[in-house]
C-alpha positions as CSV (number, residue, x, y, z in Angstrom):
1,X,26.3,-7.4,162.4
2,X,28.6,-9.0,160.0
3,X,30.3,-12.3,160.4
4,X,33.8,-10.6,162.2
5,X,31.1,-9.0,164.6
6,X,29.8,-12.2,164.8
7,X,32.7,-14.0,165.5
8,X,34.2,-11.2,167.7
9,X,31.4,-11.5,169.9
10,X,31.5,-15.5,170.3
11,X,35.4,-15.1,171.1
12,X,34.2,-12.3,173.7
13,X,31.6,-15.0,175.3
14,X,34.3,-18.0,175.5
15,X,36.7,-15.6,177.5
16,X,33.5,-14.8,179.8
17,X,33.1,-18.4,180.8
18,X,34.5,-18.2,184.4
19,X,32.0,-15.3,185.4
20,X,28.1,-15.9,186.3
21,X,25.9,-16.3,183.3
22,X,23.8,-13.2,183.6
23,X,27.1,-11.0,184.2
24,X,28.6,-12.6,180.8
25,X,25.4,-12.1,179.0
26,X,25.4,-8.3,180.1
27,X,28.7,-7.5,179.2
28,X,28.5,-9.3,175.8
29,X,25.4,-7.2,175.2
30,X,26.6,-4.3,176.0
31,X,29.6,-4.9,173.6
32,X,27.3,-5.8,171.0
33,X,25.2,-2.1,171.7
34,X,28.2,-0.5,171.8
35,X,29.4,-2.3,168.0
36,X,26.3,-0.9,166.7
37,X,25.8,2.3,168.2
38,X,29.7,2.8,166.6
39,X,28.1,1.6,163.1
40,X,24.8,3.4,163.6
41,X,27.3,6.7,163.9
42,X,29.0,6.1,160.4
43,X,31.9,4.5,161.7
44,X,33.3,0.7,159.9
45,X,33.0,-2.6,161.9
46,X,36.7,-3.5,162.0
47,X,37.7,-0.4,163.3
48,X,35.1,-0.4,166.5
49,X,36.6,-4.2,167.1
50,X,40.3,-2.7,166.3
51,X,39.3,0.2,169.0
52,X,38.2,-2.8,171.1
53,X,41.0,-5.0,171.3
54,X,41.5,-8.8,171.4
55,X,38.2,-10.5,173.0
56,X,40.3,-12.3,175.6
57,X,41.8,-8.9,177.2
58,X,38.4,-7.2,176.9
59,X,37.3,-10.3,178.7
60,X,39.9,-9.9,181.2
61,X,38.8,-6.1,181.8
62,X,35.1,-7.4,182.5
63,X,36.1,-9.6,184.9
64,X,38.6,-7.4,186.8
65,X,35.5,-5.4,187.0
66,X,33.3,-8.0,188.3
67,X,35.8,-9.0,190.6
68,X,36.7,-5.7,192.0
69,X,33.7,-5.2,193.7
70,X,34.5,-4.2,196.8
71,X,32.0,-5.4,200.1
72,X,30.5,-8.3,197.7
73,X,29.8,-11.7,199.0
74,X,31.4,-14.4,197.3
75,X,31.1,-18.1,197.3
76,X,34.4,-20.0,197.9
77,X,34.2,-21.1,193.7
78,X,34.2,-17.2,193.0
79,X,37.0,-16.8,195.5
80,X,39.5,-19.1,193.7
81,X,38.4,-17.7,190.6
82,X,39.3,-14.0,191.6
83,X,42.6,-15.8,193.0
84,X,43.3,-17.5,189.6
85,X,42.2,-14.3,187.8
86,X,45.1,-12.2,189.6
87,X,47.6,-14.8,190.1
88,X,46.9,-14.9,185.8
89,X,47.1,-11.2,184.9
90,X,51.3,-11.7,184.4
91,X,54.2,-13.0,185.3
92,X,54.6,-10.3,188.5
93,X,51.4,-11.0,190.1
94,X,52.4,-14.7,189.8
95,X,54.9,-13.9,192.5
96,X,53.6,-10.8,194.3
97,X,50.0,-11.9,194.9
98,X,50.8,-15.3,196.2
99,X,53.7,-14.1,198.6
100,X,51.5,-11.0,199.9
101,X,48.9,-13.5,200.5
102,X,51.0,-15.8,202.5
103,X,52.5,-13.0,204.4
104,X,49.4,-11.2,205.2
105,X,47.6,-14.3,206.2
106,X,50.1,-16.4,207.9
107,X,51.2,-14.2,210.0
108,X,48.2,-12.6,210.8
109,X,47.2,-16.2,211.9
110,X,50.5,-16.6,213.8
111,X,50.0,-13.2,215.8
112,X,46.9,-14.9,217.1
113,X,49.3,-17.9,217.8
114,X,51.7,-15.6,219.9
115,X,48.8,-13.5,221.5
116,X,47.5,-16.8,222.8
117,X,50.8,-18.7,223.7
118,X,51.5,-15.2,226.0
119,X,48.2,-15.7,227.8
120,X,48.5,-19.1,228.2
121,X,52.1,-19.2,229.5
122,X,51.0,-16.4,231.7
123,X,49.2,-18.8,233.6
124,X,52.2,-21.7,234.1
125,X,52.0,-23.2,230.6
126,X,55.6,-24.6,231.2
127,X,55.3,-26.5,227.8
128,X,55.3,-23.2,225.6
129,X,59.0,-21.9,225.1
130,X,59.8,-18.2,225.0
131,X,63.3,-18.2,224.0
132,X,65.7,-15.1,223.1
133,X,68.6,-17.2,222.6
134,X,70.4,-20.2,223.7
135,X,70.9,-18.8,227.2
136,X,68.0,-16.6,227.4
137,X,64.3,-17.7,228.6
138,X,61.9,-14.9,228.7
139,X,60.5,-15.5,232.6
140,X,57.0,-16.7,233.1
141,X,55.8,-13.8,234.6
142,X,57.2,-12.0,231.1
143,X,55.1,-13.8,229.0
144,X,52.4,-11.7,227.9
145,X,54.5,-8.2,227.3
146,X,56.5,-10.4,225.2
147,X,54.2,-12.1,223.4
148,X,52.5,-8.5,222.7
149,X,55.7,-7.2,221.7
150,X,56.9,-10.3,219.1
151,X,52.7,-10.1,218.4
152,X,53.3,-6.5,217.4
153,X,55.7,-6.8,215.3
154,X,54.3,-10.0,213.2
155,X,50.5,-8.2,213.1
156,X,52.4,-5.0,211.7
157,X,53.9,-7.1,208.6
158,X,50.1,-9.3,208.3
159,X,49.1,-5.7,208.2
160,X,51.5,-4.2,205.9
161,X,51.5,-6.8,203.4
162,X,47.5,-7.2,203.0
163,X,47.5,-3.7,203.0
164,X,49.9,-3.6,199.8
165,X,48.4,-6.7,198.4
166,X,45.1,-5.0,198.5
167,X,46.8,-2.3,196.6
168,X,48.4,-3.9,193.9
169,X,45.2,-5.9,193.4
170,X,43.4,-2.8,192.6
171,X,46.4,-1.1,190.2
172,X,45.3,-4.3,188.3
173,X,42.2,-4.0,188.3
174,X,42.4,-0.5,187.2
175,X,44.6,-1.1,184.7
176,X,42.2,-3.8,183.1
177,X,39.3,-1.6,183.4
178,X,40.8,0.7,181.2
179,X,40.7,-1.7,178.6
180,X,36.9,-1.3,178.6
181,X,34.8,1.0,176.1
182,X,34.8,4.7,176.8
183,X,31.2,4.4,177.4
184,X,31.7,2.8,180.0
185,X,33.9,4.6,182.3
């Protein structure tokens, strides 16, 4: 492999820094089989890299892959890294991933808030305020149909928005992955 190889290569490993070290060794590997399969077939150097790319979005396509894995179990280090990788992939998901996030999670955390404010009411909690309006308190006795019916509603958009968030995630993904050899795929 000549010295652009070489150097391609090098830049390639750099970009792989935030994945595990046997996952960046494969993938550099298997660009560097891939580089001289391409040679081995008659074809130039520079054109393989051309068809390749720039290292850093090839990078980007291996570890969309890596983190796409669906079912995987990931240490917290690996889940802020997958969080930094999509909230890095442009200037959209800087906004859509961390609002669908925040959506989905906060109020799937604050339907379990309501769920349990309706029981507890239920029982006399006179502390907990079920208010429709200044001159409307849902009655004691109303508690838990209302807490299920506000609940409801807040779960559906927790549900809606991971659901969506989990959707754009993988239209990235996808998109990245199509950045890898044709080998590959």
């Amino acid at each position: 492999m000549s010295p652009l190889g070489k150097a391609y290569i090098e830049k390639l490993y750099a970009a792989l820094s935030k994945m595990p070290e046997q996952e960046r060794l494969d993938a550099v590997r298997e660009i560097e089989s891939h580089i001289e399969e391409g040679i081995s077939h008659g074809q130039r150097e520079a054109d393989i890299l051309a068809k390749l790319g720039d290292p850093s979005k090839l990078a980007k396509a291996f570890r969309s892959e890596h983190f796409s894995h669906p079912g995987r179990k990931r240490t917290w280090g690996e889940t802020f890294a997958m969080i930094g990788f999509y909230c890095t992939t442009g200037l959209l998901s800087v906004m859509i991933v961390p609002v669908l996030a925040t959506i989905a999670y906060g109020f799937g955390f604050c339907t379990v808030l309501i769920l349990l404010a309706g029981i507890i009411r239920s029982f006399g909690a006179t502390w907990i305020n079920m208010d429709l309006g200044p001159y409307y308190t849902v009655p004691t006795e109303w508690s838990m149909a209302f807490s299920l019916v506000v609940g409801g509603i807040v779960g559906g958009i927790a549900y809606i928005s991971r659901k969506y968030l989990r959707k754009y995630l993988r239209f990235v993904s996808e998109r990245y992955q199509d950045l890898l050899p044709a080998d590959r795929k």
